[in-house]
N, C-alpha and C positions, 0 to 999 in steps of 0.2 A: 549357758552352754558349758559342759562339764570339757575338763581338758580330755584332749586325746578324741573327741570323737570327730565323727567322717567330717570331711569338708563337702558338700554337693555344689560343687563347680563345673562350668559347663565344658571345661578341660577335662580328660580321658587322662586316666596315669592305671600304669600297673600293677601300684602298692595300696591301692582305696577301691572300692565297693564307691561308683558315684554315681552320675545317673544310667540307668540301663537301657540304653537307646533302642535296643530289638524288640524290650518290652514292649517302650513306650510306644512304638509304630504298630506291634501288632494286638497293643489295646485299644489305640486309634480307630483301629482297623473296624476289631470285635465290634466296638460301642457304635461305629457308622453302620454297618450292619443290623445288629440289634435298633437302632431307632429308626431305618425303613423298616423292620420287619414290622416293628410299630406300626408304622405311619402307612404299612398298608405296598410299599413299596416294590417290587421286582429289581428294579435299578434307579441309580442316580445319577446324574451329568452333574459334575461339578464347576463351576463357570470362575468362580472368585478364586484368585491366589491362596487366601486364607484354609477355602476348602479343600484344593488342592493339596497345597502339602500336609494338611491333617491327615489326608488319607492314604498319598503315597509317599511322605517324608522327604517330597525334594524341596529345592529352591531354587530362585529362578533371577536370574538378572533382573538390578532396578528398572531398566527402561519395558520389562516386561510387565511387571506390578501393575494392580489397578487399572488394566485393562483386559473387563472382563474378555472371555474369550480368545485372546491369543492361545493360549496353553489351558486345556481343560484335560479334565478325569473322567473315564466312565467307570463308573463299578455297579455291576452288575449281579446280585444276589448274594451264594458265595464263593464266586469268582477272585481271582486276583485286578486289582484298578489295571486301568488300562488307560495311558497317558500321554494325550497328546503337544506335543511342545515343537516351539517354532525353532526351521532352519538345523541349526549344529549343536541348539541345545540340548537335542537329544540324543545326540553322541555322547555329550558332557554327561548327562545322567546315568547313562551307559556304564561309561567309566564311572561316576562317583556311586550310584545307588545301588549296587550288586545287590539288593533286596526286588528289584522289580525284573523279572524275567524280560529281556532284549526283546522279545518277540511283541509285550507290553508294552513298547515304548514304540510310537505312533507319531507322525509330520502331523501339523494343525495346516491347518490351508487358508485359516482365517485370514 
């Protein structure tokens, strides 16, 4: 590693080029799209934590992990995800994810 170049930390500073998080979410986004158009697709239900926040960039309390179905994603063609999450978590998303229009942010009933 040559001196002076970027450091890629998962830290945000205003003097570095580090990772480009708007990117990252709406190449997420792209490449989920593109492999249902593959696969033949119309939409997807996302059921697993993992697939979730691939698609829509949140995260979600431990005690919610690993149980599929509490909080799932629909997305639909090419729609924006549409994300269902339990109780006041999706308040919380609200406030932290300004990338998901409020109207996409959905109660799970599970």
């Amino acid at each position: 590693m040559r001196y002076g170049s970027a450091n890629f930390g998962i830290t945000g500073v205003d003097w570095q080029q580090r990772v480009n998080f708007e990117r990252m979410r709406t190449y997420r986004l792209e490449r989920a799209r593109e492999m249902m158009k593959k696969a033949g697709l119309g939409a997807m239900l996302c059921l697993y934590d993992e697939n979730v926040r691939y698609i829509t960039g949140t995260l979600t309390p431990g005690w919610n992990r690993l149980k599929p179905g509490l909080r799932y994603a629909l997305l639909c063609g090419d729609g924006q995800p549409v994300l269902f999450e339990q109780g006041d978590i999706g308040a919380q998303v609200e406030r932290h994810a300004p990338w998901i229009p409020p109207e996409n942010i959905r109660y799970s009933y599970a």
